[in-house]
C-alpha positions in Angstrom: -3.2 8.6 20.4 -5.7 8.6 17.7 -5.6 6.7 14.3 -6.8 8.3 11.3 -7.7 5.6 8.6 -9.3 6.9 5.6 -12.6 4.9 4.8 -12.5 3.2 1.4 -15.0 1.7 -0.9 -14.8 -1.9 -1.2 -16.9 -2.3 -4.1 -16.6 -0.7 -7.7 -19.6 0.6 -8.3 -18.9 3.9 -10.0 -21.8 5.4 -8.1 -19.6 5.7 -5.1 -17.5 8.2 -6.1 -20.2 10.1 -4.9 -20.1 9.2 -1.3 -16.1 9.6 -1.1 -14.5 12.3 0.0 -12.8 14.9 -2.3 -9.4 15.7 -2.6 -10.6 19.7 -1.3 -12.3 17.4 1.5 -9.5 15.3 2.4 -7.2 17.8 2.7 -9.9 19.8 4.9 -9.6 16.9 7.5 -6.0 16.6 7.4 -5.9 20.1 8.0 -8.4 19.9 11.0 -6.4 17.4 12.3 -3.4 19.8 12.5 -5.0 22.2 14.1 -6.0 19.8 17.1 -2.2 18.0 17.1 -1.0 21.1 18.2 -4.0 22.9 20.7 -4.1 19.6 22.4 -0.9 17.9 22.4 -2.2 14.5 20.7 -0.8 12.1 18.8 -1.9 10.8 15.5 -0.9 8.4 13.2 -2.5 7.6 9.6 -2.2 4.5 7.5 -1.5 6.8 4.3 1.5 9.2 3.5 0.6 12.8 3.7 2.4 15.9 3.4 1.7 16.5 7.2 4.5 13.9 8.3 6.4 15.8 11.0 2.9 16.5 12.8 0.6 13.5 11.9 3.0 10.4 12.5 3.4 7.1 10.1 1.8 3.9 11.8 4.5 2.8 13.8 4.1 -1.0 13.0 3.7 -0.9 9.7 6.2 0.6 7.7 4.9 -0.2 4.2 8.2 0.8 3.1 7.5 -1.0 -0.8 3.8 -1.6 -0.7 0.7 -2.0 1.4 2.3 -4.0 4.8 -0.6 -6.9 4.0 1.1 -10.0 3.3 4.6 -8.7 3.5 4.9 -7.2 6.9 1.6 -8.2 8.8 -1.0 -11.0 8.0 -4.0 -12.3 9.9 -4.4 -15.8 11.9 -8.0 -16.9 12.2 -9.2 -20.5 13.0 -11.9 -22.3 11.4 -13.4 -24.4 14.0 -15.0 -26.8 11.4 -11.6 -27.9 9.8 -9.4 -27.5 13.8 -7.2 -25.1 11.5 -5.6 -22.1 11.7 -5.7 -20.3 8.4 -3.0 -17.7 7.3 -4.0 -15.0 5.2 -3.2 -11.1 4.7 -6.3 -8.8 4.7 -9.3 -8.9 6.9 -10.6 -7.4 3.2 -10.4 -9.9 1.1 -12.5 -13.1 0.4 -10.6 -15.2 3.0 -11.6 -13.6 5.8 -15.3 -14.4 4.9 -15.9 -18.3 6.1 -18.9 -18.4 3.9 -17.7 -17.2 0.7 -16.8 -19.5 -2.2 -13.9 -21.8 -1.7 -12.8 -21.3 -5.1 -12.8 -17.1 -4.1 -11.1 -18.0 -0.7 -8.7 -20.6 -2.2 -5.9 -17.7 -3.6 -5.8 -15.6 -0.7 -5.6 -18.4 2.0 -1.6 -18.7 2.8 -1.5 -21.4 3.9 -3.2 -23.8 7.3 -1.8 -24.7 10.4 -2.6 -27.4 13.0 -2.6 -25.9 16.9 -0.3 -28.8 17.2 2.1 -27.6 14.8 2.3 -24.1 15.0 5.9 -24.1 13.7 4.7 -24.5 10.2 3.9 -20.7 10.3 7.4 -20.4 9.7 7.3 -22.4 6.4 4.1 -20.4 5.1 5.9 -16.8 5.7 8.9 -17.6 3.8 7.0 -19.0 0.9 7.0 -16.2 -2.0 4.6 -18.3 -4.1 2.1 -18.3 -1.3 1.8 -14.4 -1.1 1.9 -13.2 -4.2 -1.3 -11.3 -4.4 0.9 -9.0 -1.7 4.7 -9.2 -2.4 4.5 -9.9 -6.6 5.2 -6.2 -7.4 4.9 -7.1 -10.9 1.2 -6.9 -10.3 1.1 -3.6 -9.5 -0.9 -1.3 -11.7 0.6 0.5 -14.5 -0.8 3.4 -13.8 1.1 3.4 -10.2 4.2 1.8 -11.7 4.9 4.6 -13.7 3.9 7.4 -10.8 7.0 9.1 -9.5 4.9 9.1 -5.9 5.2 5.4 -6.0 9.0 4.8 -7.1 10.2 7.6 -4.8 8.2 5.7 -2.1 5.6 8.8 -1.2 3.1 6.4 -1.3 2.0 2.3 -1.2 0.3 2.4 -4.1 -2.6 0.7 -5.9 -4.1 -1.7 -3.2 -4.1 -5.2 -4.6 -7.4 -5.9 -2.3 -9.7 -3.0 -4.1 -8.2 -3.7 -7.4 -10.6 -6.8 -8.4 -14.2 -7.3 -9.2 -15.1 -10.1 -7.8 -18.2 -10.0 -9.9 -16.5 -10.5 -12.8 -14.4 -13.0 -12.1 -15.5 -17.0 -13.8 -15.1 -19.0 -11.2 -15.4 -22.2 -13.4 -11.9 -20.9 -15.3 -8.5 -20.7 -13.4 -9.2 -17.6 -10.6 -5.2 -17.1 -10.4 -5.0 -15.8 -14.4 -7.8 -13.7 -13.7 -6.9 -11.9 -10.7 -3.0 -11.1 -12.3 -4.9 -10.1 -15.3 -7.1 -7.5 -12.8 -4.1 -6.3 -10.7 -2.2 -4.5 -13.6 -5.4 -2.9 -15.2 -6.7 -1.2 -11.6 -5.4 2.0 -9.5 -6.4 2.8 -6.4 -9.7 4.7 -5.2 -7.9 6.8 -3.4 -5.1 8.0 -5.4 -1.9 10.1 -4.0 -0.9 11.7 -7.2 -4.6 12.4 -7.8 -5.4 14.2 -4.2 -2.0 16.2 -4.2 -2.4 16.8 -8.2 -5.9 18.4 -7.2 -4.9 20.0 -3.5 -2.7 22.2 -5.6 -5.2 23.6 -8.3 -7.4 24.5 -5.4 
């Protein structure tokens, strides 16, 4: 099988609009892609909804049935061989994952640590809400994808939480929790659902 997973800017320079795919272009490689399902009998599976469902096939792990599946039904397990931790966290894209970013940056998105001898406490760190709630807060969602019939019918995940802040402009001498709530109900996503089906249609 073969994975399509659309590349996405991690950065919000307006310049790089540029460099993304179109809605026209998208759509052209989703098509392509259903061509090739069919000739050749492979599978493939996408990390977005589409309108091509009963040919190109939703990641069978993650469901993201409410949101992006970071943080609520997947996270990533790294250890930090400095501190003989294992750190719980839920995107390889955000600042956590990065050993030699801020603390203060890394500090929010870290779940939670675990000892190798105590590996039950991953347990404790999954069922606690507080912990997560960059991910599973849906009250941070953006406006602009609370309001989308896309994202209340469940057509689509929504804003990702990850792209949604500029790190630039966060003060990291003030409290980094205030500021990154304040960021996650101003920002929609790069790649937005309503916006690429909105535009397939005109063209």
């Amino acid at each position: 099988s073969i994975t399509l997973i659309p590349l996405r800017p991690q950065v919000r320079n307006p310049h790089i609009l540029d460099y993304m795919l179109s809605a026209q272009e998208f759509k052209r490689v989703l098509d392509t892609i259903s061509f090739l399902t069919k000739k050749y009998n492979v599978k493939f599976t996408t990390t977005i909804e589409t309108d091509y469902k009963s040919i190109i096939k939703a990641d069978p792990i993650f469901r993201k049935y409410s949101s992006c599946a970071a943080g609520r039904e997947g996270l990533n397990l790294d250890y930090d061989y400095s501190k003989k931790l294992f750190f719980v966290y839920g995107c390889s894209y955000c600042p956590a994952s990065d050993p030699f970013a801020n603390p203060k940056l890394r500090e929010p998105f870290i779940a939670g640590y675990i000892p190798p001898t105590d590996i039950s406490l991953f347990k404790k760190i999954w069922n606690d809400e507080v912990r997560w709630f960059i991910y599973r807060n849906l009250d941070l969602k953006s406006k602009y994808c609370k309001n989308c019939k896309y994202w209340i019918e469940h057509l689509c995940t929504g804003s990702c939480p990850i792209q949604n802040i500029n790190y630039d402009n966060l003060n990291l001498n003030k409290p980094i929790i205030k500021q990154l709530k304040d960021q996650l109900i101003k920002t929609a996503e790069w790649y937005c659902y309503k916006n690429i089906i909105e535009e397939t249609k005109k063209a």
